[in-house]
C-alpha positions as CSV (number, residue, x, y, z in Angstrom):
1,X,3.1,-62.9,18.4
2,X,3.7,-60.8,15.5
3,X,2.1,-62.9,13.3
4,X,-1.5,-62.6,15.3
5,X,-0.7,-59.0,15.5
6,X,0.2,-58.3,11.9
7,X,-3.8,-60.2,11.2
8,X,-5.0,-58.2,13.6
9,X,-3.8,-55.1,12.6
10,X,-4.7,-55.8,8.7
11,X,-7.7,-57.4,8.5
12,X,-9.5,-57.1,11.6
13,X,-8.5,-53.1,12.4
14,X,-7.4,-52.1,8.8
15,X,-4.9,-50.4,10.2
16,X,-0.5,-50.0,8.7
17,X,1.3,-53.0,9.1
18,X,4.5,-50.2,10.1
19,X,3.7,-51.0,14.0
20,X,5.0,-54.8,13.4
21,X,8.3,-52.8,13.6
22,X,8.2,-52.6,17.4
23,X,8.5,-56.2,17.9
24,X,12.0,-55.6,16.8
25,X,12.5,-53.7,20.7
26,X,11.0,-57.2,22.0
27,X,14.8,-58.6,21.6
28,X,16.1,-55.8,22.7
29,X,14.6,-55.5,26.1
30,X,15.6,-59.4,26.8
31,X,19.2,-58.4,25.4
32,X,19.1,-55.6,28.1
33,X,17.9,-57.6,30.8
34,X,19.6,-60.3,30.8
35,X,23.1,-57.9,31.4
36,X,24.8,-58.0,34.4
37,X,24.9,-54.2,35.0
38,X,25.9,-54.4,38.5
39,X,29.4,-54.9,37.1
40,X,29.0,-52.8,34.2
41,X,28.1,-49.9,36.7
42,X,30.9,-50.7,38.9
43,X,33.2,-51.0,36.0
44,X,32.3,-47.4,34.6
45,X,32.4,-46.5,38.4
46,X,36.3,-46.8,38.4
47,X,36.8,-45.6,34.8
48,X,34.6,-42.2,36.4
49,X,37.5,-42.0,39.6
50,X,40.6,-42.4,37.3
51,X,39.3,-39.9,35.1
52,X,38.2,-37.3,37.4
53,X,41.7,-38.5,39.3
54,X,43.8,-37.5,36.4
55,X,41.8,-34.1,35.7
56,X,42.6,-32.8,38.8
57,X,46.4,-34.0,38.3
58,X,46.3,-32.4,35.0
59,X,44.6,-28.8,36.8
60,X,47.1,-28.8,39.4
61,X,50.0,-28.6,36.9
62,X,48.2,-25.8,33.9
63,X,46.9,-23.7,37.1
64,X,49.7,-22.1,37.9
65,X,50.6,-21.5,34.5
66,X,47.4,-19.5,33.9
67,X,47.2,-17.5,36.6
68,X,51.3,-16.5,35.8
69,X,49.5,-15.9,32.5
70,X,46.6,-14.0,33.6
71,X,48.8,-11.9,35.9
72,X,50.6,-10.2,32.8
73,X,47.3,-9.0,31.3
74,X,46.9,-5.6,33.4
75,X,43.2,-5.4,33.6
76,X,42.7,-8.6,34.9
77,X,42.8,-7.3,38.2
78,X,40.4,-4.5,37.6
79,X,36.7,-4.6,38.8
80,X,35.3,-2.2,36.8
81,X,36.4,-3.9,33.5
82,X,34.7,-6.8,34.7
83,X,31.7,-5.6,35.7
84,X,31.8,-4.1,32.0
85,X,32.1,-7.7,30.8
86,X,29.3,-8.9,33.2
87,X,27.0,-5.8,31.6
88,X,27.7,-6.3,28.2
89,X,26.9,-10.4,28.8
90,X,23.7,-9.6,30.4
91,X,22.6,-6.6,27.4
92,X,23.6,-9.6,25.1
93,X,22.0,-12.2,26.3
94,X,18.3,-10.0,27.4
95,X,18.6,-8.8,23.5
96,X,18.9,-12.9,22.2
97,X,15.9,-13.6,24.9
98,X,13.6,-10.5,23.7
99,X,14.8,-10.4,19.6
100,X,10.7,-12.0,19.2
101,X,10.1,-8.3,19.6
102,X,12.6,-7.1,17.0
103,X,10.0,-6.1,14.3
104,X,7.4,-3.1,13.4
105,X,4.5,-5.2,13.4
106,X,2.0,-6.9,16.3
107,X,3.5,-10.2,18.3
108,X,1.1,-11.6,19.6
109,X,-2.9,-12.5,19.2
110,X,-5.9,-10.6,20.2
111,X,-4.8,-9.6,23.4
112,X,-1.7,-8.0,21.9
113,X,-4.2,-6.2,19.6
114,X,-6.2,-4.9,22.6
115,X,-2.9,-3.4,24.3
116,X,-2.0,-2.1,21.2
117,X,-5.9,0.1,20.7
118,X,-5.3,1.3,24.3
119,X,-1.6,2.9,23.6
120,X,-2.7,4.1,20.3
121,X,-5.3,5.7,22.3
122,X,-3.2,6.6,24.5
123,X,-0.8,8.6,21.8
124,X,-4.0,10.4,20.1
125,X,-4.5,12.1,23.3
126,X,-1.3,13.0,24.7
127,X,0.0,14.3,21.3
128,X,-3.2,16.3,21.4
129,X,-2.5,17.5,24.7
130,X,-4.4,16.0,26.7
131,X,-2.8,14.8,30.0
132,X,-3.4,13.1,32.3
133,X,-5.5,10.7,30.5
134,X,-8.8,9.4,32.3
135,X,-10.7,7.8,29.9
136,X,-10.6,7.0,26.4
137,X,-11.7,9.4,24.1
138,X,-10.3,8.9,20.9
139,X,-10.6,6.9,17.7
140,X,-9.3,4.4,19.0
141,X,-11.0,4.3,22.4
142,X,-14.3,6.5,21.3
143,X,-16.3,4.6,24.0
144,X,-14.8,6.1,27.3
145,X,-13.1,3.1,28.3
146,X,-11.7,3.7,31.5
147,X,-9.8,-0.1,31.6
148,X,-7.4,-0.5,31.8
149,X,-6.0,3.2,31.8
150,X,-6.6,4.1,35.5
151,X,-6.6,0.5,36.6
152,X,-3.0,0.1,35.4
153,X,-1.6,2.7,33.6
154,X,2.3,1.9,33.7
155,X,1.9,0.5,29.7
156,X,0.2,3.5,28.6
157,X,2.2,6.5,30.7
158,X,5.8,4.3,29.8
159,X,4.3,3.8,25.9
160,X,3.9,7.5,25.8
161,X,7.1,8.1,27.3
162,X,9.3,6.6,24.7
163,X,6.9,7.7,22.0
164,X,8.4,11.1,23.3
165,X,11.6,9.7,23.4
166,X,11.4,8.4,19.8
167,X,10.3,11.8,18.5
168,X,7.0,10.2,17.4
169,X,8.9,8.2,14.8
170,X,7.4,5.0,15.2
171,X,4.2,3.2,14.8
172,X,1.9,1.9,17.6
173,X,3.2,-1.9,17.8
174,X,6.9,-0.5,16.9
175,X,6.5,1.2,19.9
176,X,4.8,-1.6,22.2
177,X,7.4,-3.7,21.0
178,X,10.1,-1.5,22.2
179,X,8.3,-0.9,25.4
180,X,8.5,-4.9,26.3
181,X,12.3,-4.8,25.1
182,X,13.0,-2.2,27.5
183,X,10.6,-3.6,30.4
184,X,12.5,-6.9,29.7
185,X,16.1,-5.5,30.1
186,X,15.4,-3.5,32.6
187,X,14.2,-6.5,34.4
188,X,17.2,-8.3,33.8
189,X,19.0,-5.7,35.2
190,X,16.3,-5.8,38.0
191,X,17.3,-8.8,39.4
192,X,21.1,-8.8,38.7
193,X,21.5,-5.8,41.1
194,X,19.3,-7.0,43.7
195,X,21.4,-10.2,43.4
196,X,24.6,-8.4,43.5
197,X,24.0,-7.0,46.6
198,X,22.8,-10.2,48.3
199,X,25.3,-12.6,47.1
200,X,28.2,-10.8,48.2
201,X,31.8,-11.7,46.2
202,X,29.9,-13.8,43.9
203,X,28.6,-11.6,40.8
204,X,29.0,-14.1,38.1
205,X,27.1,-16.3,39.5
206,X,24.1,-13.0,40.6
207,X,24.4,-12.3,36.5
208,X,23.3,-16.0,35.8
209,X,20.8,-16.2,37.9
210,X,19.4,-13.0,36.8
211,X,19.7,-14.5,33.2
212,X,17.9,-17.7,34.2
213,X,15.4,-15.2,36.0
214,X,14.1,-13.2,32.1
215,X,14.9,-16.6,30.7
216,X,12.4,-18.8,32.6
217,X,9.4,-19.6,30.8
218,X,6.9,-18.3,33.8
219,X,8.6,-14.7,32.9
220,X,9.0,-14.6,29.6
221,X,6.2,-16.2,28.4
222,X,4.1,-13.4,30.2
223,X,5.3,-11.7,26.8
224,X,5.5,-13.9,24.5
225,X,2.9,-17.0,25.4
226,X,0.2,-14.9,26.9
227,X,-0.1,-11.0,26.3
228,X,0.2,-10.3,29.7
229,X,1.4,-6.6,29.2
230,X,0.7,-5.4,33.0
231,X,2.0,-8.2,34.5
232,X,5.2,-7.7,31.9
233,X,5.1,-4.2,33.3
234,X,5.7,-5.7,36.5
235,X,8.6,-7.8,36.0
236,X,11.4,-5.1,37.3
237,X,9.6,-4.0,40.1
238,X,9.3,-7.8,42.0
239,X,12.9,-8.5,42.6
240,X,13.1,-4.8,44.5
241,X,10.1,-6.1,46.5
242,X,11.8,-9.2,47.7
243,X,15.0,-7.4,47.6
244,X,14.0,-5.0,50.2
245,X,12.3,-7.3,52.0
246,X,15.2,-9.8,52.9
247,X,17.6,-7.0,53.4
248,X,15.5,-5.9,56.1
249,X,15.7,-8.8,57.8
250,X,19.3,-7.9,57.5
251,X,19.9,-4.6,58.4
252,X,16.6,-4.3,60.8
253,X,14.4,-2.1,59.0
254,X,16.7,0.6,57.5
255,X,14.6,4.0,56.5
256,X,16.1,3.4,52.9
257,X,15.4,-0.2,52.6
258,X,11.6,-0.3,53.7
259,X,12.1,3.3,51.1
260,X,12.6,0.7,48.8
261,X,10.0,-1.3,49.8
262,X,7.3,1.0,49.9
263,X,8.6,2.8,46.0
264,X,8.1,-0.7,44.3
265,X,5.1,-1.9,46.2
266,X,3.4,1.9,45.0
267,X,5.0,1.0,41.6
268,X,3.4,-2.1,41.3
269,X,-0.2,-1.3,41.7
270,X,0.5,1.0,38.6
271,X,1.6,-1.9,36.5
272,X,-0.6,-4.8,37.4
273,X,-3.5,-4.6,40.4
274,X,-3.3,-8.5,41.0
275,X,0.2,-8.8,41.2
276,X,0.4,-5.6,43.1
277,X,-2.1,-7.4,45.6
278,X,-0.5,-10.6,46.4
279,X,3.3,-8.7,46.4
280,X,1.9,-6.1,49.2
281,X,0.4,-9.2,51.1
282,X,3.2,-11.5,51.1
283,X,5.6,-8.1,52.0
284,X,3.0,-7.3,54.8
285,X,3.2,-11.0,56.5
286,X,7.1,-10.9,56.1
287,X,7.1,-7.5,57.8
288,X,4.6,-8.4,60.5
289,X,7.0,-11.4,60.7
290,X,10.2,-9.3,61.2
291,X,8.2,-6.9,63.7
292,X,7.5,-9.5,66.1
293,X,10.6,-11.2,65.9
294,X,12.6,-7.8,66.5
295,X,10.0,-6.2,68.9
296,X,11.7,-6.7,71.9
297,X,14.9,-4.7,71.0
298,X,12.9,-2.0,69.7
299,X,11.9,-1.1,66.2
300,X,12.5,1.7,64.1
301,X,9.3,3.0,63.4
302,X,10.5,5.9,61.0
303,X,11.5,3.7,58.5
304,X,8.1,2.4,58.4
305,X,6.2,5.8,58.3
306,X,8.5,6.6,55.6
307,X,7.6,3.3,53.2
308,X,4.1,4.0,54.0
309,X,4.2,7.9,53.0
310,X,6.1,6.4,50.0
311,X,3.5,3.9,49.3
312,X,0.5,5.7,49.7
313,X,2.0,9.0,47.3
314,X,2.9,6.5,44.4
315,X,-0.4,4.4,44.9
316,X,-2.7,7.1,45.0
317,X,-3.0,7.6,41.4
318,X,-4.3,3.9,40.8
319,X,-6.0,2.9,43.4
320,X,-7.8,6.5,44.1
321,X,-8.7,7.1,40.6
322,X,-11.0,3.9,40.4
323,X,-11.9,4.0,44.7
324,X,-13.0,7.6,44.3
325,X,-14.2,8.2,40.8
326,X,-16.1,5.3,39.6
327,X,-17.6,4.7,36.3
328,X,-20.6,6.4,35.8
329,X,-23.6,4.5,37.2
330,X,-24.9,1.5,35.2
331,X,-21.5,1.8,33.6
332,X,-18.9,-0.8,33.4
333,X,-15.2,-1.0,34.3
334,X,-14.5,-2.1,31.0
335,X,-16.7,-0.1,28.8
């Protein structure tokens, strides 16, 4: 067989002669199938129980050493320091995720560049005094672009926000770089507290998961992978939706929790209008949900009167600014 396929390899395909070296696995494969692994498996099943058998053994005897050991260290027993330890884990570990941005100039590809014009534009004008921004107006935006500045203008009010912050130190992408740091850790954060109130007695395990939550590739590669700035924008303000939503499963509606509820719904549709969307819909269903299931014992409808006062004072800006004043006719949205 490797004979007819090293002459059919050279001569007939003209191709290396280096594949012949996967006959080699040929022998192999027989090797491994003619094992009897039933035994082999049962064999390393017994080596597994005596092992695990004597760990426990040997945990049973250090355990009480270590906790006589870790009662002598005084702060041991104090929350606070922990919760210090847990925030200082979580500011470590969001800065390793996020250390991509860690630079003056652009990360990212066209896209990036295109965020980058709009905050620049953004800058020209508020430094100039102009505010609120409507349209663009400046060098950078001399065509009256009104996208994505009333569509979604979280990036460009936070970018000029920490340009204020800054002192007007930095450059454009500096500053969009810090921007998606901040966005990111504060995301982080986001989830840990959100977390940390649902899984009761169990922080370490609410700080992980909110790790794993800026970690996962879905998230951060809305950053890194694909430019998405407004959805980045929205990456705190999710876990508060779903946040408020299961704890008012839990405490029945609460005026403060469907608060919540109705402040990050508002706050999404300044971030990201598709996001905003499909967050207020799936909220909406799991409300209508909870209304039905609790209608019987009464509802507290002032809770709900409050989230939609909420909702409607924070959305307004967004969603009235392109409802009520359009582009100009035979305009476009993005021109």
């Amino acid at each position: 067989a490797l004979l007819a396929t090293a002459v059919l390899l050279r001569y007939f395909l003209s191709e290396s002669l280096s594949a012949l070296w996967f006959g080699a696995a040929w022998p192999v494969v027989a090797f491994l199938l003619g094992l009897d692994w039933l035994r082999y498996a049962s064999w390393t099943g017994r080596l597994a129980r005596d092992a695990w058998a004597a760990a426990v053994h040997g945990c049973g005897l250090v355990r009480p050493r270590i906790e006589a050991w870790l009662r002598r260290i005084p702060w041991v027993k104090r929350p606070a320091l922990w919760e210090a330890v847990r925030i200082i884990c979580l500011v470590l570990c969001a800065a390793w995720l996020m250390r991509g941005f860690a630079q003056k100039t652009m990360n990212g590809t066209s896209d990036a560049y295109w965020y980058g014009v709009n905050l620049a534009d953004m800058l020209a004008q508020v430094r100039a005094g102009v505010f609120p921004v409507w349209v663009g107006q400046s060098v950078y935006q001399f065509n009256g672009a009104v996208c994505p500045i009333r569509v979604a203008p979280a990036f460009h009010y936070l970018g000029a926000l920490a340009d204020a912050v800054t002192l007007h130190r930095l450059g454009t992408f500096a500053l969009m770089n810090l921007l998606i740091t901040a966005v990111g850790v504060c995301g982080m954060f986001s989830a840990y507290l959100c977390l940390r109130s649902l899984i009761r007695g169990s922080r370490w395990l609410a700080a992980a998961l909110a790790a794993l939550f800026l970690g996962c590739p879905g998230t951060l590669g809305l950053a890194y992978n694909s430019d998405l700035y407004m959805s980045w924008m929205c990456m705190p303000l999710v876990p508060l939706v779903w946040f408020a939503t299961i704890r008012s499963f839990e405490d029945r509606g609460k005026s403060g929790t469907l608060a919540i509820l109705g402040a990050a719904l508002g706050l999404c549709w300044w971030a990201h209008s598709p996001i905003a969307l499909w967050s207020t819909l799936l909220a909406g269903i799991a409300q209508a949900a909870r209304i039905c299931l609790e209608f019987r014992d009464g509802l507290r409808w002032s809770g709900y009167i409050w989230a939609a006062v909420i909702f409607a004072s924070i959305a307004a800006y967004p969603v009235g600014s392109v409802l009520f004043f359009p582009a100009g006719p035979g305009g476009h949205m993005s021109t």
